[in-house]
N, CA, C and O atoms as a GROMACS GRO file, in nm:
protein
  576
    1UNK      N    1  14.047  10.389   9.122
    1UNK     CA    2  14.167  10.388   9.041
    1UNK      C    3  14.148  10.285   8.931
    1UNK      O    4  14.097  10.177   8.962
    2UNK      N    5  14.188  10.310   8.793
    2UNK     CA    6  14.150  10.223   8.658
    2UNK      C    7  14.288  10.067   8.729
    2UNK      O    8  14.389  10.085   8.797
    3UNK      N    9  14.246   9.967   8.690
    3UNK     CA   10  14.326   9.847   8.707
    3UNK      C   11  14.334   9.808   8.641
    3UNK      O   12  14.234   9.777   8.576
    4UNK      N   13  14.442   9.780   8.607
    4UNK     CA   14  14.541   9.689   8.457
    4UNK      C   15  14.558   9.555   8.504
    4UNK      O   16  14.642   9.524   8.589
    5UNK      N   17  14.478   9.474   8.448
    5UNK     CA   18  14.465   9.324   8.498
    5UNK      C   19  14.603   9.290   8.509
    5UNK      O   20  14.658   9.248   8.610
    6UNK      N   21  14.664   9.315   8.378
    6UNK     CA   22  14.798   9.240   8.315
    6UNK      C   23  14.915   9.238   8.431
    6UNK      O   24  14.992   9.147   8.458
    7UNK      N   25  14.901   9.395   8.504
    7UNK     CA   26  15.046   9.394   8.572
    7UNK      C   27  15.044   9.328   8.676
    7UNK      O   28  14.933   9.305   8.724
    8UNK      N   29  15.120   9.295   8.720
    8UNK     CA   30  15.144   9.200   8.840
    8UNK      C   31  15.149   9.224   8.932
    8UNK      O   32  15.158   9.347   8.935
    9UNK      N   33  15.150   9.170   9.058
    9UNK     CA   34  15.177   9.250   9.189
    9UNK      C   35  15.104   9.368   9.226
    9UNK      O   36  15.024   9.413   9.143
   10UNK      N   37  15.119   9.428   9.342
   10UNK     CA   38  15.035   9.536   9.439
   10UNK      C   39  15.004   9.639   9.312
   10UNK      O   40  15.059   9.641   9.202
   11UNK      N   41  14.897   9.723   9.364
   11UNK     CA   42  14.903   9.859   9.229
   11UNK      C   43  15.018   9.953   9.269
   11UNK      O   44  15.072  10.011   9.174
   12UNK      N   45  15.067   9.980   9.392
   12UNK     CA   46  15.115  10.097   9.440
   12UNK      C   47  15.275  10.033   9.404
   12UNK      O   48  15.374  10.086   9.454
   13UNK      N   49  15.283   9.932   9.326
   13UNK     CA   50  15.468   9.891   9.265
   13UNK      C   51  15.437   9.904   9.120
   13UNK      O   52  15.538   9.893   9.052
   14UNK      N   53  15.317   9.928   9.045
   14UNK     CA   54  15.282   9.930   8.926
   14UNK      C   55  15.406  10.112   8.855
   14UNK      O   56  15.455  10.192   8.934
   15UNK      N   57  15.413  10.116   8.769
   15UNK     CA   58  15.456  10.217   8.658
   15UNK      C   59  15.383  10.307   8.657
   15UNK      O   60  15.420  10.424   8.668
   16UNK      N   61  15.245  10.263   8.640
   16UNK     CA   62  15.108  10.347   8.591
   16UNK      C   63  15.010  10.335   8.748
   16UNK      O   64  14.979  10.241   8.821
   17UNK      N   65  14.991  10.442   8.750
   17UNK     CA   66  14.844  10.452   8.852
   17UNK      C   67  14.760  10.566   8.822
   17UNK      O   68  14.789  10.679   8.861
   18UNK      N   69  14.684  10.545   8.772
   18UNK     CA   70  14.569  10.664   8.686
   18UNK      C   71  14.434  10.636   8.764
   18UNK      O   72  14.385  10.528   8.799
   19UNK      N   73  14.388  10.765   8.781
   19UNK     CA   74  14.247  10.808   8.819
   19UNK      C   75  14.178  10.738   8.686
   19UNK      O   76  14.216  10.726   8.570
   20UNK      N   77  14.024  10.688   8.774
   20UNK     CA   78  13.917  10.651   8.662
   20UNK      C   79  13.854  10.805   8.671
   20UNK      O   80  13.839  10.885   8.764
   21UNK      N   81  13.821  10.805   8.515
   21UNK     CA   82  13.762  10.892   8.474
   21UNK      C   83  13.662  10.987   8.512
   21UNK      O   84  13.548  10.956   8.479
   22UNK      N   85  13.680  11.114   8.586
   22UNK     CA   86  13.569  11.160   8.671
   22UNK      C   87  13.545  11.130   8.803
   22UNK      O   88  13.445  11.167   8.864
   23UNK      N   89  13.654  11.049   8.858
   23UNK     CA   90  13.671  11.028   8.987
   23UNK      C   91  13.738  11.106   9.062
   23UNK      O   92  13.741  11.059   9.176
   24UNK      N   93  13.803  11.221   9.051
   24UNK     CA   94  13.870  11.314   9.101
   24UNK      C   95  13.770  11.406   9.168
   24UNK      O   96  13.740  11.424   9.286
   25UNK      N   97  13.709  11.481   9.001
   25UNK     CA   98  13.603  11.542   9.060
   25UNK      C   99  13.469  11.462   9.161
   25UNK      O  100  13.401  11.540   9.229
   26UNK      N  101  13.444  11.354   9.167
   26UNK     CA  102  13.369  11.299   9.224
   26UNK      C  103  13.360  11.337   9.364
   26UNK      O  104  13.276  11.400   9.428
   27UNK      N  105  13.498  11.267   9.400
   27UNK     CA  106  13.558  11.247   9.542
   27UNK      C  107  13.564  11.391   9.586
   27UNK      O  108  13.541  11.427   9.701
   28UNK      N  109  13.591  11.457   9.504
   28UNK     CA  110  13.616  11.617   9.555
   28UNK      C  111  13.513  11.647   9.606
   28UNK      O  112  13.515  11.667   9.727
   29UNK      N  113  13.380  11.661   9.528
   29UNK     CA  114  13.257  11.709   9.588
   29UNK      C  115  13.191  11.653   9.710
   29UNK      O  116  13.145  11.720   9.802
   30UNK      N  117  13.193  11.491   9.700
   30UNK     CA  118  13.147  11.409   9.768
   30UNK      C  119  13.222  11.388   9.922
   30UNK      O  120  13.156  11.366  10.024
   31UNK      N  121  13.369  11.399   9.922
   31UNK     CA  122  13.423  11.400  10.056
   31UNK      C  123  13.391  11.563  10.161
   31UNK      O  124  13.417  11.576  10.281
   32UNK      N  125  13.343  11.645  10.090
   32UNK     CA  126  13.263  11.744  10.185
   32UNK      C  127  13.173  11.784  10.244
   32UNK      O  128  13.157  11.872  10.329
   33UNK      N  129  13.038  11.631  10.135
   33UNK     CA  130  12.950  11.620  10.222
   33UNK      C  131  12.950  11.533  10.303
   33UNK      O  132  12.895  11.543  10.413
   34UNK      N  133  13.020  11.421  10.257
   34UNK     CA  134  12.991  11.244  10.340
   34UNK      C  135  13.168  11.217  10.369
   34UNK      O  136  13.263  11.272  10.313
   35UNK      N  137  13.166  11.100  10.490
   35UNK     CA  138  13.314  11.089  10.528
   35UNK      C  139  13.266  10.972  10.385
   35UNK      O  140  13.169  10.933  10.320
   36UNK      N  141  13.427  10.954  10.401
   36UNK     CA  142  13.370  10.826  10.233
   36UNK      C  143  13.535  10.728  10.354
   36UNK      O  144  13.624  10.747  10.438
   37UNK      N  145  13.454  10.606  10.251
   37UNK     CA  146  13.539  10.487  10.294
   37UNK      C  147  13.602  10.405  10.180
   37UNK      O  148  13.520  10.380  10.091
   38UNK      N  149  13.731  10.355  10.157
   38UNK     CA  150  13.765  10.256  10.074
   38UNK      C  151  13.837  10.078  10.065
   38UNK      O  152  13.944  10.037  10.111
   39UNK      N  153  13.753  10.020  10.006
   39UNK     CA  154  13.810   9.880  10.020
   39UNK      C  155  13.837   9.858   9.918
   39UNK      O  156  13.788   9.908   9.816
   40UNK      N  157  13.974   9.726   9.934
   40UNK     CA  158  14.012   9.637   9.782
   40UNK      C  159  13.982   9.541   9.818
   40UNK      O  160  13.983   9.511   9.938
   41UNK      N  161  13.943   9.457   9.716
   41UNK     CA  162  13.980   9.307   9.727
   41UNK      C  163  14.054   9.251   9.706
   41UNK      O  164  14.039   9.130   9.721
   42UNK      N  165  14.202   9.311   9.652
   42UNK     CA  166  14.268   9.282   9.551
   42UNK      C  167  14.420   9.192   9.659
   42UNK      O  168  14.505   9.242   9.732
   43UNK      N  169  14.397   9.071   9.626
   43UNK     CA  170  14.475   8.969   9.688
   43UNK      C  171  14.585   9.006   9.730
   43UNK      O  172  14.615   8.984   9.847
   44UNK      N  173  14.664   9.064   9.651
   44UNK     CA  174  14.839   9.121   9.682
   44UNK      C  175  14.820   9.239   9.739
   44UNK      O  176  14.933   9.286   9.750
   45UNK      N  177  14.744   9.312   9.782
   45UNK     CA  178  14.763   9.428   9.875
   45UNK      C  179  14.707   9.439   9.994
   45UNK      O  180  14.593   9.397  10.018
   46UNK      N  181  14.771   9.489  10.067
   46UNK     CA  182  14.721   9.496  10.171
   46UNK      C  183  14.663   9.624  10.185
   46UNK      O  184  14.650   9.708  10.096
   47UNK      N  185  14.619   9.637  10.339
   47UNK     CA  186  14.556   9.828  10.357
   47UNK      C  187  14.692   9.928  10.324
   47UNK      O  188  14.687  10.018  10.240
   48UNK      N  189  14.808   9.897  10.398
   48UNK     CA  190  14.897  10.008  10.363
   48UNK      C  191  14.917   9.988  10.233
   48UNK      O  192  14.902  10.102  10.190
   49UNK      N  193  14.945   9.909  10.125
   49UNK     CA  194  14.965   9.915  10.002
   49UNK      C  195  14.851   9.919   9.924
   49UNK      O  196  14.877   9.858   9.821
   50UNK      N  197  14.731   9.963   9.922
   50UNK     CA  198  14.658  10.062   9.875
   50UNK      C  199  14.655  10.188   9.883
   50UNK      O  200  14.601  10.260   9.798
   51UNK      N  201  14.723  10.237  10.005
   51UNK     CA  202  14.714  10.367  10.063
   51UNK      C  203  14.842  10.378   9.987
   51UNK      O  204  14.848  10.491   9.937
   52UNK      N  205  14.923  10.322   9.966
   52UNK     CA  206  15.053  10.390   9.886
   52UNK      C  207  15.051  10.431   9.724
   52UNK      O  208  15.113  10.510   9.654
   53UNK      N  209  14.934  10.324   9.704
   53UNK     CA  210  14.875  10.346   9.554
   53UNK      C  211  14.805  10.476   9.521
   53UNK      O  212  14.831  10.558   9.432
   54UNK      N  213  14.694  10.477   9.629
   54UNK     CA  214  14.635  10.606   9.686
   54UNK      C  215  14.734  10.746   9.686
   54UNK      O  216  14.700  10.862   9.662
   55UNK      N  217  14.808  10.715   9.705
   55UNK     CA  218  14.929  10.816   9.773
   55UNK      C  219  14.968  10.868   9.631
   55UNK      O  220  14.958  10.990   9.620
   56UNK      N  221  15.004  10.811   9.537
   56UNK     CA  222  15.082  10.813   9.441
   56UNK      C  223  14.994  10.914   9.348
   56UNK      O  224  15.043  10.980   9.257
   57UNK      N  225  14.880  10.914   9.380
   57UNK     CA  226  14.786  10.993   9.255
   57UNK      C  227  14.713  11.074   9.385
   57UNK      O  228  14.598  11.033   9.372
   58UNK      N  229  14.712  11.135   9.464
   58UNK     CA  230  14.680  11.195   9.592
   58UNK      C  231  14.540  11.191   9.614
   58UNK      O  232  14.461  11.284   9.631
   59UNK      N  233  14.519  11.054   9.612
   59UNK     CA  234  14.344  11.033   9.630
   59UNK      C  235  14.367  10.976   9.807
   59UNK      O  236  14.268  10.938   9.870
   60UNK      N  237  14.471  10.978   9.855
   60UNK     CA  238  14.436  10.929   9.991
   60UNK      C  239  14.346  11.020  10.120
   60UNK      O  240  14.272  10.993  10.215
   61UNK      N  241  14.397  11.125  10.063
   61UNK     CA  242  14.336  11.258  10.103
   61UNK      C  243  14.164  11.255  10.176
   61UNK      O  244  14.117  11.292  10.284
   62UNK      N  245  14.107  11.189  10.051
   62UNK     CA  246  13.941  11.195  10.044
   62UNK      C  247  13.900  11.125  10.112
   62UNK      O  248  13.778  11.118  10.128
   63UNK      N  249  13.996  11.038  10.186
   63UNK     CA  250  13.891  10.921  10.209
   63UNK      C  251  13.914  10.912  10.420
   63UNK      O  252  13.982  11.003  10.467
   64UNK      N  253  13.870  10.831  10.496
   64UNK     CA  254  13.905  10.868  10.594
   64UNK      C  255  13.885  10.706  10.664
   64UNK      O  256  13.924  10.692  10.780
   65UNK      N  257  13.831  10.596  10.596
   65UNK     CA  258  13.894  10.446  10.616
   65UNK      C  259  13.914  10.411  10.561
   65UNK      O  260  13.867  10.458  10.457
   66UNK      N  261  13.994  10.303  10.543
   66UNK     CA  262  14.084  10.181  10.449
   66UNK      C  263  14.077  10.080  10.506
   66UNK      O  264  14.086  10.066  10.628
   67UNK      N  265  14.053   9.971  10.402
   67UNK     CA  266  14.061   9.870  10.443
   67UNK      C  267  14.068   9.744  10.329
   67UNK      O  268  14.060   9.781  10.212
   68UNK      N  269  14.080   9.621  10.351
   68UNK     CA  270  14.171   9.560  10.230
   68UNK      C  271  14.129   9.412  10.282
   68UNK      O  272  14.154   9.385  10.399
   69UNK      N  273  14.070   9.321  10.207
   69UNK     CA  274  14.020   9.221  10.232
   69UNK      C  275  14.155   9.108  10.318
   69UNK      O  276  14.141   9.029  10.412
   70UNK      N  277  14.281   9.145  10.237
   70UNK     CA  278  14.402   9.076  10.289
   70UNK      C  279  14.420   9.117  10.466
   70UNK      O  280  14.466   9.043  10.553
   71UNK      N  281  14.367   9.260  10.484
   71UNK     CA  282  14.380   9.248  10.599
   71UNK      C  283  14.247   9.199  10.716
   71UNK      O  284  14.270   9.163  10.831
   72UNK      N  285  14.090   9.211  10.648
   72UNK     CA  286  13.974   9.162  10.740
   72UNK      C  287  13.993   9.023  10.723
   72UNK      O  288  13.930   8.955  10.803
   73UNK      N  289  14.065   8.959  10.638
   73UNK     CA  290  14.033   8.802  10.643
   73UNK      C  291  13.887   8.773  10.572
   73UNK      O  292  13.819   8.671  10.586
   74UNK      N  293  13.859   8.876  10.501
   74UNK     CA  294  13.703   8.818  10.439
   74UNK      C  295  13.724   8.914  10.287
   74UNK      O  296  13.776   9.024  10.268
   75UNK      N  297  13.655   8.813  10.189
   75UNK     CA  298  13.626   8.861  10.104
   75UNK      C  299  13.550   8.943   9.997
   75UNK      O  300  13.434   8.907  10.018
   76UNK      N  301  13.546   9.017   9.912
   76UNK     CA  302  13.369   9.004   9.836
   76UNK      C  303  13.413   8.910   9.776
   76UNK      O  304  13.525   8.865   9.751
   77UNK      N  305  13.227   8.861   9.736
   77UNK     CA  306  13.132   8.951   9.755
   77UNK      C  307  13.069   8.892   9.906
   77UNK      O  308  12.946   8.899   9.916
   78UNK      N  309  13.122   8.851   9.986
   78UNK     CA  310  13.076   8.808  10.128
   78UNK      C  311  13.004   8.921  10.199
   78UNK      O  312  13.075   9.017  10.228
   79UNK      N  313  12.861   8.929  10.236
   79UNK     CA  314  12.789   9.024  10.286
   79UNK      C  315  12.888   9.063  10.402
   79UNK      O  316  12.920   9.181  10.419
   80UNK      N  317  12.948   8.937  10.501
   80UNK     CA  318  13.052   9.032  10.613
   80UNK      C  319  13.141   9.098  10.587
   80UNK      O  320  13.188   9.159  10.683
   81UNK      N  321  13.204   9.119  10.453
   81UNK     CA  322  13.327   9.177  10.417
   81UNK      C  323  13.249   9.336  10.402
   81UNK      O  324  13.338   9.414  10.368
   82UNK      N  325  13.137   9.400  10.413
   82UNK     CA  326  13.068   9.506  10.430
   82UNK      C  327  13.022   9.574  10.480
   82UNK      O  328  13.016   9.697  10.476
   83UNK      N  329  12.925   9.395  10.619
   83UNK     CA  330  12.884   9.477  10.708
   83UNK      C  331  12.996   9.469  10.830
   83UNK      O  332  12.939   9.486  10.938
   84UNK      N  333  13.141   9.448  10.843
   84UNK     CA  334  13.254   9.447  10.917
   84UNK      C  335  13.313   9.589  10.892
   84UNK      O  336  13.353   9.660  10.984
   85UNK      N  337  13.317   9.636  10.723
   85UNK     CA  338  13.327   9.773  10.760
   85UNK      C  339  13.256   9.853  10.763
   85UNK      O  340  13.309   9.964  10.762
   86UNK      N  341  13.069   9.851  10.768
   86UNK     CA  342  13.003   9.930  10.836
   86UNK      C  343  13.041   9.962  10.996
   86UNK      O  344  13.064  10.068  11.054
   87UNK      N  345  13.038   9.841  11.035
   87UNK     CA  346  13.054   9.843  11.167
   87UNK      C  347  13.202   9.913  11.239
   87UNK      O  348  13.197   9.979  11.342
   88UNK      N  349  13.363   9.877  11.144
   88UNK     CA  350  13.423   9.951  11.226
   88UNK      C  351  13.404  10.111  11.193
   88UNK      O  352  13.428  10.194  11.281
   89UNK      N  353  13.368  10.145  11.082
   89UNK     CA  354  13.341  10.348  11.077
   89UNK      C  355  13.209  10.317  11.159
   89UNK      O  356  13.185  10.433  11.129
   90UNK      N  357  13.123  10.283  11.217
   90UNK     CA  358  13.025  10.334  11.296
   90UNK      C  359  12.901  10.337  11.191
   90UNK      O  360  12.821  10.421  11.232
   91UNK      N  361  12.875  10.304  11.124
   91UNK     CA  362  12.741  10.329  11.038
   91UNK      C  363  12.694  10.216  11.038
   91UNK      O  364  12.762  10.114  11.030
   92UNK      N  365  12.537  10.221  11.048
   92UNK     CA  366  12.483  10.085  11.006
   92UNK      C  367  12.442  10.075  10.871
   92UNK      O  368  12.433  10.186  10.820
   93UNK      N  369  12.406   9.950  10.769
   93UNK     CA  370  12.442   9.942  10.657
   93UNK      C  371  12.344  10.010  10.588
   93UNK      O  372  12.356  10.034  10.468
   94UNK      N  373  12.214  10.054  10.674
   94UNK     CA  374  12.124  10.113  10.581
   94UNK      C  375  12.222  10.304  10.546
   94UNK      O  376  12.204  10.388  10.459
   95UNK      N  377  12.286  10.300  10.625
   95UNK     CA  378  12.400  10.467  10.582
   95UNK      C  379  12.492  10.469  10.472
   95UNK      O  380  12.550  10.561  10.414
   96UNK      N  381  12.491  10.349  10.459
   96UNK     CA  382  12.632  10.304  10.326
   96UNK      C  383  12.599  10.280  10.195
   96UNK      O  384  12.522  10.198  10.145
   97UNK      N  385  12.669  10.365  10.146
   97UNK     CA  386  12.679  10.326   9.953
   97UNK      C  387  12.762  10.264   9.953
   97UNK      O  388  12.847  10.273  10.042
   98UNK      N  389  12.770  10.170   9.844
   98UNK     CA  390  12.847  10.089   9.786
   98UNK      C  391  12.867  10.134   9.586
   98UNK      O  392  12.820  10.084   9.484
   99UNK      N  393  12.951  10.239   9.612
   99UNK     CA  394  12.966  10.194   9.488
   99UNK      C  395  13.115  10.125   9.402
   99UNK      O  396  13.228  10.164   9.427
  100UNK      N  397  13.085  10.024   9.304
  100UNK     CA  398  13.155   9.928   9.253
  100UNK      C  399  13.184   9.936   9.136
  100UNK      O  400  13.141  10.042   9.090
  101UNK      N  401  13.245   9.867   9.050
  101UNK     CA  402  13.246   9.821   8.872
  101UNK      C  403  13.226   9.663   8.817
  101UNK      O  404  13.229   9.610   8.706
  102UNK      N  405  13.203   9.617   8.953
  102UNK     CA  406  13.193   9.454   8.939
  102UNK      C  407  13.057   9.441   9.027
  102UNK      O  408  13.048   9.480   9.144
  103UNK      N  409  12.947   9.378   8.950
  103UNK     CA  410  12.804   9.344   9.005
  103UNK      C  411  12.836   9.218   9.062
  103UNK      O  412  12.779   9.189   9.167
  104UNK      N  413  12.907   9.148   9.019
  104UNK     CA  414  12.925   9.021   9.099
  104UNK      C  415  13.000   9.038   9.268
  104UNK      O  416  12.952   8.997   9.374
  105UNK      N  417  13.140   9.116   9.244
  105UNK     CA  418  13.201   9.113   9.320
  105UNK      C  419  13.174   9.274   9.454
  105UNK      O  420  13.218   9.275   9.569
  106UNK      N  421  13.112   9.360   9.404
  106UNK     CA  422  13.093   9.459   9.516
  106UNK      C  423  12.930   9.486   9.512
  106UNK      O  424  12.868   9.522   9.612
  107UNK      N  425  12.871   9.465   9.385
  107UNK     CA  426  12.719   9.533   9.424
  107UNK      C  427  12.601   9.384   9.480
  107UNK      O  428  12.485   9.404   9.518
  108UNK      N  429  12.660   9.259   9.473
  108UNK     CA  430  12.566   9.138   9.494
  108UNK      C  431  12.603   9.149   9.653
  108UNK      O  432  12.507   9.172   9.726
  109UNK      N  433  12.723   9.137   9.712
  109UNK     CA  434  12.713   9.122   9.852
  109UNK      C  435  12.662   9.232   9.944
  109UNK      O  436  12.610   9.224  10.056
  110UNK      N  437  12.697   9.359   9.850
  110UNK     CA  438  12.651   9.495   9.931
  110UNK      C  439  12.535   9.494   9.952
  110UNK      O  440  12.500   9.559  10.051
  111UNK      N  441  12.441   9.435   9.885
  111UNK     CA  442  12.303   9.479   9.846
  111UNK      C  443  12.218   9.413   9.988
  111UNK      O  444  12.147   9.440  10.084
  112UNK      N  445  12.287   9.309   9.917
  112UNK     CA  446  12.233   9.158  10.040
  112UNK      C  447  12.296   9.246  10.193
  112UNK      O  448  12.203   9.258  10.272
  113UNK      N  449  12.430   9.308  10.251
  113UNK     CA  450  12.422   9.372  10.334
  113UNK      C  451  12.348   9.487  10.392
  113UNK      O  452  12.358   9.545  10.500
  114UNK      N  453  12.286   9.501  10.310
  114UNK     CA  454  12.171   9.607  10.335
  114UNK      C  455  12.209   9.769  10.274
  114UNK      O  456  12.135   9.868  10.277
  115UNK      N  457  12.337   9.759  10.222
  115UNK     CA  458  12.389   9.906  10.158
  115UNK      C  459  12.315   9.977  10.035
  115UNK      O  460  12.259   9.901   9.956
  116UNK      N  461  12.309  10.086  10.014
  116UNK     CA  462  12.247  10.036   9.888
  116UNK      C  463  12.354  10.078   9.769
  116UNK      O  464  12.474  10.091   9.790
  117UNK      N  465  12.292  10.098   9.646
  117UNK     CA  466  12.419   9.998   9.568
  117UNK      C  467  12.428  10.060   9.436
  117UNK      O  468  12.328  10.071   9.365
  118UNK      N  469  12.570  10.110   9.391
  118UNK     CA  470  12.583  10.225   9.255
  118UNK      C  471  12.664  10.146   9.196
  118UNK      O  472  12.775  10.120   9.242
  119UNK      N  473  12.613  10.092   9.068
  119UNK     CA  474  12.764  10.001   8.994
  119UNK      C  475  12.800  10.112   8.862
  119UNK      O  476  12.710  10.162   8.795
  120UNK      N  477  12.942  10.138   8.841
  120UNK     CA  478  12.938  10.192   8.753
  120UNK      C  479  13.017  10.068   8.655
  120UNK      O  480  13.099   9.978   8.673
  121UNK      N  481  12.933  10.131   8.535
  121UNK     CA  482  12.917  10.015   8.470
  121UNK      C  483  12.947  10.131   8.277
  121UNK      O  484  12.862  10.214   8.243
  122UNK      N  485  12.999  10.121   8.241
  122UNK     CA  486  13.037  10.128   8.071
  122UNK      C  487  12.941  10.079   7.981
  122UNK      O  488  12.918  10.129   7.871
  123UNK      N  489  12.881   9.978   8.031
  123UNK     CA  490  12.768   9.880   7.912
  123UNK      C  491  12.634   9.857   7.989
  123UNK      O  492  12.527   9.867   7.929
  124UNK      N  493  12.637   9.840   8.058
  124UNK     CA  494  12.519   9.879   8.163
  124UNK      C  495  12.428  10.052   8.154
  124UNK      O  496  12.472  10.166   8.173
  125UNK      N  497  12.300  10.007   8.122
  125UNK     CA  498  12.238  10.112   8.136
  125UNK      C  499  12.121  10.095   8.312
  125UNK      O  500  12.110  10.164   8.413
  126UNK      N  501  12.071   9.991   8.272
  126UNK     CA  502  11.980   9.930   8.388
  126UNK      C  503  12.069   9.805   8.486
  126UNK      O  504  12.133   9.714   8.435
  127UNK      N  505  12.063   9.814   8.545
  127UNK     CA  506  12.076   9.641   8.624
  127UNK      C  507  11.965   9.646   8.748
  127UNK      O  508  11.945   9.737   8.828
  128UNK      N  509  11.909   9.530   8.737
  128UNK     CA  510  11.829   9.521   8.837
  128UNK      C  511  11.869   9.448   8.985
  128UNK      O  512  11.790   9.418   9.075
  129UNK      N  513  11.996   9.430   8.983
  129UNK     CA  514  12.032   9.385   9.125
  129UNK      C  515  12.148   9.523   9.207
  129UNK      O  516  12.200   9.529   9.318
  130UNK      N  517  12.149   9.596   9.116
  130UNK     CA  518  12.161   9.775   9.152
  130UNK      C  519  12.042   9.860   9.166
  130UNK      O  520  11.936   9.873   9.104
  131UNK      N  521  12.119   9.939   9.317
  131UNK     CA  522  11.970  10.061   9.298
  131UNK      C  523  12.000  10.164   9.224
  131UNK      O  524  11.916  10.253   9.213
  132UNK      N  525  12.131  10.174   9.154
  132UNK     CA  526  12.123  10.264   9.078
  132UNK      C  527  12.269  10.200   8.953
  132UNK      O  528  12.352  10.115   8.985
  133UNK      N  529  12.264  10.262   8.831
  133UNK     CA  530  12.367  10.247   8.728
  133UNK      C  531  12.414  10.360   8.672
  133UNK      O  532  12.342  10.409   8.585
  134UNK      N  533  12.525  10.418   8.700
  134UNK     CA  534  12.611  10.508   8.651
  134UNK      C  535  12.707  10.432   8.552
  134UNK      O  536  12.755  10.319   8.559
  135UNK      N  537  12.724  10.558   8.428
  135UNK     CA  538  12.781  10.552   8.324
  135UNK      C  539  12.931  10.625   8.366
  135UNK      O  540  13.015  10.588   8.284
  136UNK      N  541  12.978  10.699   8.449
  136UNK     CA  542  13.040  10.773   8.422
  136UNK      C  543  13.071  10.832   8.619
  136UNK      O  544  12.992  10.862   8.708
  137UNK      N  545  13.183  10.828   8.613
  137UNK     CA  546  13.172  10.889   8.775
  137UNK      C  547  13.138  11.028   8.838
  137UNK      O  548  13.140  11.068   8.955
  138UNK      N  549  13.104  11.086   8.720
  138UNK     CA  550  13.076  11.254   8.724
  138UNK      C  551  12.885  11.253   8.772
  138UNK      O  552  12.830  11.349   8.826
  139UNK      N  553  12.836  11.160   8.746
  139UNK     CA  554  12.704  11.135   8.768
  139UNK      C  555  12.706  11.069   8.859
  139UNK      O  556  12.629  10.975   8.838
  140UNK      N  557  12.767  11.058   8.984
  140UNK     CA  558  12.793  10.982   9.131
  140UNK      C  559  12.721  11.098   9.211
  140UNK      O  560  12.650  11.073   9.309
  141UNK      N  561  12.746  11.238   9.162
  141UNK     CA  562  12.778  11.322   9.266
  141UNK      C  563  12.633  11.382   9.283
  141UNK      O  564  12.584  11.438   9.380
  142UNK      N  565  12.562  11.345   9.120
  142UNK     CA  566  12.418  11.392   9.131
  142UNK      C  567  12.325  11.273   9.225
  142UNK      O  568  12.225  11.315   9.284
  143UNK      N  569  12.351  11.171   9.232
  143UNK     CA  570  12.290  11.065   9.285
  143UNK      C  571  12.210  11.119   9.430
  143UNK      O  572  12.092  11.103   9.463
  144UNK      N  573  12.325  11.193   9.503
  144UNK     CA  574  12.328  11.177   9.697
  144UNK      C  575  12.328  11.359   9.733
  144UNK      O  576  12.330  11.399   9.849
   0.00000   0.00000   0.00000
């Protein structure tokens, strides 16, 4: 989901909640081959108030865990804040993508957890602490 630094508080009390670009179709293709999982980091929400954010633009659908740093008690880019939710869906970290929009905050700890690691990135063509760099979320689906 695109995030508006400016507004305040949880996303799912926000005005606006908009799909990032090509993430619709993404998730569409991708939740029929792979269960997919989602985390925030995002301080003011918790798991149910992502899922309400989720709710609001009907992306809750795709996904089949949640989870929300407010509620593991750990943060990114902390390698445990990754491999805690490898471990409760059952996968070990070499099964997990990570993909992010922040190299600092989701693709540096993932990597180091052993996940491997899709930043999508706008200005980024290469990064070398990603195994891979997407421009665009429509090119997620060719990746896997």
């Amino acid at each position: 989901m695109r995030d508006f630094p400016e507004l305040p508080g949880p996303m799912c009390d926000w005005l606006v909640v908009e799909w990032i670009p090509g993430a619709r179709d993404a998730l569409e293709a991708l939740s029929k081959q792979y269960p997919l999982c989602i985390a925030t980091n995002a301080g003011c929400s918790d798991t149910q108030a992502m899922r309400r954010a989720l709710h609001r633009i009907d992306a809750e659908r795709y996904f089949s865990w949640f989870f929300s740093s407010k509620d593991l008690g750990i943060k990114k880019p902390d390698p445990r804040f990754f491999l805690t939710i490898a471990q409760q869906c059952g996968f070990s970290p070499e099964q997990c993508v990570m993909v992010g929009d922040s190299f600092e905050n989701d693709i540096k700890g993932a990597a180091t957890a052993g996940f491997t690691t899709v930043l999508l990135s706008s200005t980024d063509t290469h990064n070398p602490g990603a195994h891979y760099v997407i421009n665009h979320m429509n090119q997620l689906v060719n990746l896997f």
